[in-house]
N, C-alpha and C positions, 0 to 999 in steps of 0.2 A: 151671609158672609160679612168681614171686617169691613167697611166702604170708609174710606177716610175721607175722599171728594170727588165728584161727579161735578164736571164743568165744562163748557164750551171756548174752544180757543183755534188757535192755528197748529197743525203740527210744525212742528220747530228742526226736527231730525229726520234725515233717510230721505228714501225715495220719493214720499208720500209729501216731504218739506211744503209749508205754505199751503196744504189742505185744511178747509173749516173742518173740524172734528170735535165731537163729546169724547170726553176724559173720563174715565172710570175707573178711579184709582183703588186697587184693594188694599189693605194695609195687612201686613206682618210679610215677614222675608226670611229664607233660610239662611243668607249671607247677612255679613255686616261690612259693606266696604267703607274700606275710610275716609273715601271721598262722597260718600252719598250726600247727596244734593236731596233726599227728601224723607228725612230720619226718622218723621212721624207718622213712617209708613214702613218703618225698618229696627233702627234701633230704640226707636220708643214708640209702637205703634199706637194710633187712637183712631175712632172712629166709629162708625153708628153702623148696627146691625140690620142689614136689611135683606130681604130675600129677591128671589130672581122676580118675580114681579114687581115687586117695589123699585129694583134696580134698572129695568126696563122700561118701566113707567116715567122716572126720571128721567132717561134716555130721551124719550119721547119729544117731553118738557122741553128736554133741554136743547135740542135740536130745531124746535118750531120756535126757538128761540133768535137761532139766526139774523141776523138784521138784512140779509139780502132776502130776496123773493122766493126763493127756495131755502126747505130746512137744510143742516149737515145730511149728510148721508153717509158718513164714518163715524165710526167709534173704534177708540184706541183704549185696550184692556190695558192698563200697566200697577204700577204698584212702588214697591214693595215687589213679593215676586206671586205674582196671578196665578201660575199653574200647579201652587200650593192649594187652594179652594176648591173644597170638596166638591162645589156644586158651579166649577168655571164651567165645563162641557154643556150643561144646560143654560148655561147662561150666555153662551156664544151661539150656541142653538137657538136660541129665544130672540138671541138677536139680529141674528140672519135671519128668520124667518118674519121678522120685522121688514124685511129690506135695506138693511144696513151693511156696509164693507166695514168686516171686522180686521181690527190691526192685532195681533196679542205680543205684548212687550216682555221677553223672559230675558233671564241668567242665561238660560240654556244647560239647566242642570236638571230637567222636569221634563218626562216626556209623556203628554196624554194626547188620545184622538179627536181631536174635535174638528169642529168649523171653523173656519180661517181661512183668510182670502191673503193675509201677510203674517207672515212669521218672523218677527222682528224680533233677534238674537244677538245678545251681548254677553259675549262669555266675558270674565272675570281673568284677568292676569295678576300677575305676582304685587303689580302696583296697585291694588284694590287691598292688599291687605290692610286690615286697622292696626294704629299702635298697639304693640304689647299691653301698655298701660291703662286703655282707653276701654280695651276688649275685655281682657280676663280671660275666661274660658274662652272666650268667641273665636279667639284668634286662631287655636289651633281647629275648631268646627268651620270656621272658613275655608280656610287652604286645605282642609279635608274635602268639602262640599264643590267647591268654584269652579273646580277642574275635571270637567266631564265629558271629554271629546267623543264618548260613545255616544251620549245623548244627544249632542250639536251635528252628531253625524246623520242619524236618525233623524232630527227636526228638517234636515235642510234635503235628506230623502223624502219627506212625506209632506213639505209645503212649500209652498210660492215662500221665500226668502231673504231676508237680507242680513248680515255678521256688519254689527256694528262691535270694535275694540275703541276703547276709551286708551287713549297714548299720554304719557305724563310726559316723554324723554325718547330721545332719537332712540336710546337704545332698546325701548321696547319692540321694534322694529323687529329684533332677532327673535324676541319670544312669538310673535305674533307668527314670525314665518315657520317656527319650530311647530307652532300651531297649528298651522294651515297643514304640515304636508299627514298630520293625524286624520285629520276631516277629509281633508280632500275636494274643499269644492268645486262644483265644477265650472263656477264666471267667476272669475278673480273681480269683472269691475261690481259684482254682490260683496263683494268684502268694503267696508265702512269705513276710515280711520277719525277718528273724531276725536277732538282737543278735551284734554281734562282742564275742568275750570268753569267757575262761578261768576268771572268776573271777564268785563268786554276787554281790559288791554292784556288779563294775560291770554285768554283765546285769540289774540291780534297776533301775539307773540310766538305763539306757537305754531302760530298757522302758516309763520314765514318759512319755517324748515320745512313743518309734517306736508304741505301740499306737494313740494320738490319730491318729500319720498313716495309721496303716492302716485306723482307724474312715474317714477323709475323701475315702479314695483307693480304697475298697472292695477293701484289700488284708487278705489273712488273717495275723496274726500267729503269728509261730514260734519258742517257747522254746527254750532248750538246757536239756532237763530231766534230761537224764543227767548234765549238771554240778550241777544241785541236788541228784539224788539222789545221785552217788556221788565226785563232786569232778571234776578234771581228770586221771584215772586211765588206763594203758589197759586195757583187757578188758572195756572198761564201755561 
């Protein structure tokens, strides 16, 4: 499969926040949002072809790399979107059976069987579309693709969980609840809301309203702390 980068860092988002974790990014995506923070894994995908043993070997590497006295013992599948890869299943299989806690990162538009200890779901709202301008054909294969609440229903029946929504504006508030009553989860505090944004003062800025609506709506808030800590980087 496509591997764009394989790295060690902290996780940054969700439950798992502030865990050491190997990065294992696939590259190519079936969406193109237009906020994507990481395009050379989406809309201009690159990267080096390697197989599940070459990717796990890395794993390895990259974990006894650690600088504390124990390796990672996470790895976080993300991408671009991962449960496009013909050969993810074997490849979270390989990795569990390593002994590793797999995270896998989707759209929530893909649904296969696999190994997974977390199921880290970000569906796509109406503010992820790209410009008209910017997309071409893409634009209308997005809003076609993004919107899959049969799948997201399905992922969050068959794994340990968590629904992170990327929020631009109060008023996404309503899409999200419009959202929710399709799925159905069943812990409101597994729902995510997490600030869209690249940069530390407008995730300041946004975090002054979105935390009040998560306090109201018994949603859990979700920094982006890998941008406070290391900027909009990638390896980070």
């Amino acid at each position: 499969m496509l591997i764009s980068e394989i790295y060690l860092s902290r996780q940054g988002e969700g439950v798992l926040t502030g865990t050491p974790s190997v990065f294992v990014r696939t590259s190519g995506c079936n969406l193109r949002c237009g906020f994507c923070d990481t395009p050379f894994a989406s809309w201009e995908p690159v990267g080096e072809q390697m197989s599940v043993s070459q990717i796990v070997e890395q794993v390895h590497l990259t974990a006894d790399s650690h600088t504390d006295d124990t390796p990672a013992s996470h790895v976080v599948l993300t991408g671009g979107e991962p449960m496009l890869q013909h050969e993810i299943e074997l490849l979270c299989k390989e990795i569990k059976s390593a002994g590793f806690h797999v995270t896998m990162e989707t759209a929530g538009t893909i649904f296969k069987q696999l190994k997974c200890d977390l199921m880290s779901i970000s569906p796509k709202l109406s503010n992820s579309d790209p410009e008209a301008g910017r997309a071409g054909e893409w634009l209308a294969k997005h809003q076609s693709k993004r919107h899959q609440p049969q799948v997201v229903r399905q992922l969050i029946e068959s794994y340990e969980y968590q629904l992170k929504f990327v929020v631009d504006t109060p008023e996404d508030l309503d899409e999200i609840i419009e959202y929710l009553t399709q799925i159905n989860p069943p812990d409101r505090a597994k729902v995510l809301l997490m600030p869209q944004g690249i940069e530390i003062e407008s995730l300041a800025e946004t975090e002054q309203w979105l935390i009040p609506l998560c306090d109201e709506h018994q949603f859990t808030y979700c920094p982006r702390k890998h941008i406070q800590w290391y900027g909009n980087k990638r390896g980070t």
